[in-house]
N, C-alpha and C positions, 0 to 999 in steps of 0.2 A: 638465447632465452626469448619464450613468444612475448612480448610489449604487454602489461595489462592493461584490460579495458577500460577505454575510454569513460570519465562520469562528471559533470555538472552540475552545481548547484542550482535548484531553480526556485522560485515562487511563482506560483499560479494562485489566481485568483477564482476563490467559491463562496456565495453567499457573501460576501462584504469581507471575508478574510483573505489572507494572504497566505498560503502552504506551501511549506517551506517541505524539498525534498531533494537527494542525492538520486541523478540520473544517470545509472549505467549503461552504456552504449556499445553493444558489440562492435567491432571490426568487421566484423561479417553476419549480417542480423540471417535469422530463422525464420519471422515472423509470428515468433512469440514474444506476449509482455505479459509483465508480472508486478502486480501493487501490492508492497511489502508493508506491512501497519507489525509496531514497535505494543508494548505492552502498557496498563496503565502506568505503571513507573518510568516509562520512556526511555527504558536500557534500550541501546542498539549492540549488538551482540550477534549479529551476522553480517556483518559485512563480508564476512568470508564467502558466506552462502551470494548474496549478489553478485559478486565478482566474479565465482564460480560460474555464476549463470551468463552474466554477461560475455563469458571466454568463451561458453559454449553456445551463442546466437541470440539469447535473449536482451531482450530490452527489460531494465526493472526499475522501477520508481519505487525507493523507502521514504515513506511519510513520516515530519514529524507532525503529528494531530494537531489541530487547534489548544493554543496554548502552552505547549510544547516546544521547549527549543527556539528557533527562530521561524516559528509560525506565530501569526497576531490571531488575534482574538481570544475568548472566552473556554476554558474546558467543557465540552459536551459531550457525554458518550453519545446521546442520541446520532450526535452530529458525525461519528464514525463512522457508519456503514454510508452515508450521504458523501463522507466526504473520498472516500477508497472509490463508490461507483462513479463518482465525478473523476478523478483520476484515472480510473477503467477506460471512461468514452474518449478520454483525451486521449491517451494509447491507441484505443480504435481508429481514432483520426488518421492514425498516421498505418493504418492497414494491419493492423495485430491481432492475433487473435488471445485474447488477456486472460488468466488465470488470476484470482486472489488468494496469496498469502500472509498469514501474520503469526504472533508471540502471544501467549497468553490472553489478554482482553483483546486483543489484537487479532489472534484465533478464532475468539467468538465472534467475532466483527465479521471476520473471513465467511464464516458461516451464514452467518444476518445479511451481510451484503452481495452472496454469492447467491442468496435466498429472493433476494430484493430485488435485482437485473436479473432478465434473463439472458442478457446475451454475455455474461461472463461463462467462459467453458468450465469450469470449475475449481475448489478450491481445496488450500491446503491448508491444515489448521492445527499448529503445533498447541502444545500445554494448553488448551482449551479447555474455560470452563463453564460448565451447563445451564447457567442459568446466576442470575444476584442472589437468588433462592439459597439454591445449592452452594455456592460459597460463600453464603452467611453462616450456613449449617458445618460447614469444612472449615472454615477460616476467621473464625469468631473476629479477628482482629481485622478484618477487611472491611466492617461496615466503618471504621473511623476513618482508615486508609485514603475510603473514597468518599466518604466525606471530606474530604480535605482536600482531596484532588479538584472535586468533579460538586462540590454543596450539595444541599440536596438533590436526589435521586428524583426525580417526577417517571409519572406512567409510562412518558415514552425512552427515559433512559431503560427502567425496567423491560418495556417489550424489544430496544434493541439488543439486550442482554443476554435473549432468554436464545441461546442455541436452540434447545431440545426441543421447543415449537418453531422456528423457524426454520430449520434443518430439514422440517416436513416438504417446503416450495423448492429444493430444488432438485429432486428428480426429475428429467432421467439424469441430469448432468453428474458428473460424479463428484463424492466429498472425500477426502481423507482426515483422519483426525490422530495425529500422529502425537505419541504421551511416552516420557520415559519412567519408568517404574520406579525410579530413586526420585519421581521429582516431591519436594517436601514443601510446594507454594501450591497446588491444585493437585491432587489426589486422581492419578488416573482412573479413576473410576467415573469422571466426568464424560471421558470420551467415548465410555460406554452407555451413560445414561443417553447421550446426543444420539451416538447411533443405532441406538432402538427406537428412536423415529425415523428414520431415515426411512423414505419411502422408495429411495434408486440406489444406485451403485454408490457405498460406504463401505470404507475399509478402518480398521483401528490399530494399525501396527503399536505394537509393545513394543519400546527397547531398555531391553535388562541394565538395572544402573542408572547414570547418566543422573540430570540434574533437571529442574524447572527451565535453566537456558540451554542443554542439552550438552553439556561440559560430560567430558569424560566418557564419549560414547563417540564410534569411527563413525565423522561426520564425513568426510567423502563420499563413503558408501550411502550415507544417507542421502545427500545431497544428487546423486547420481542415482538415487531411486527417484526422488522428487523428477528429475527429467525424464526417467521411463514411463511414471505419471502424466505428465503434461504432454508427452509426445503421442501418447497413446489414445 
């Protein structure tokens, strides 16, 4: 039986915090890296998927955000897509070429921070939703949510939010916004409004069923499309 990959705990320091994250380590790297951001409720719910990726050459760092977990400091959405491209350039360090990946807010993050660097190759961006807009109008019960999460909202938590304008900066790199059709937390209809901005290469795979964390739906396959993605 092949050994699983190698992974590490680490803290890295950004802006006066400490981020706390699980580092996958190939046995035999590719020279891809991938910074994986967790959803606002901070379920980790792929570890399968990193491990995966780690077997087959990548490097992945799953973040838990500020606040989160055993990260210090304060909850800030704004503080998301800052805090994934600072983890990006730290993967570059070490010769990578880095994709962002993430869950739900985590997704939209993908998007905002894949928007924000350009030298990230591009991203993937599961149960993503389009905007604070748009899932106030979908999910009535999400303004208290995140108010309790994250306090008040200010302008720049809103403009790191907003996919469906920010989705505009990163062509030509390419985006995916990958939605299953049972998910009953964000309405795939989100990953449509985002990619009718898309100004470059946008893909919006459907997959029939499945769930908000993508339960019940042949994640192999998935997972093994995600690296014809990034290889490509």
């Amino acid at each position: 039986m092949k050994p699983p990959p190698r992974h590490w705990d680490l803290h890295l320091e950004h802006e006066g915090c400490f981020l706390f994250c699980k580092f996958f380590v190939p046995r035999a790297a590719d020279g891809l890296g991938v910074v994986f951001s967790h959803g606002w409720g901070g379920s980790h719910k792929f570890r399968d998927l990193q491990e995966y990726l780690a077997e087959r050459g990548a490097h992945v760092l799953s973040l838990e955000h500020r606040g989160y977990g055993r990260s210090t400091g304060a909850p800030k959405l704004a503080a998301w897509p800052r805090d994934m491209s600072f983890l990006a350039g730290w993967l570059r360090e070490r010769g990578l070429r880095v994709w962002m990946m993430g869950l739900s807010t985590g997704g939209t993050m993908t998007v905002t921070a894949t928007a924000r660097d350009p030298l990230i190759a591009g991203g993937i961006a599961l149960a993503s939703f389009a905007s604070l807009e748009d899932v106030y109008r979908d999910r009535p019960d999400s303004r208290g949510i995140l108010r309790d999460r994250f306090g008040e909202l200010d302008d720049a938590d809103t403009a790191a939010a907003n996919a469906k304008v920010n989705v505009t900066a990163i062509a030509p790199r390419p985006i995916y916004l990958v939605h299953c059709k049972g998910d009953a937390a964000i309405p795939y209809q989100h990953a449509r409004r985002i990619a009718a901005n898309a100004a470059g290469p946008c893909e919006t795979p459907l997959l029939e069923g499945g769930t908000h964390f993508f339960e019940g739906i042949d994640r192999q396959a998935l997972f093994e499309q995600f690296l014809r993605w990034m290889a490509g």
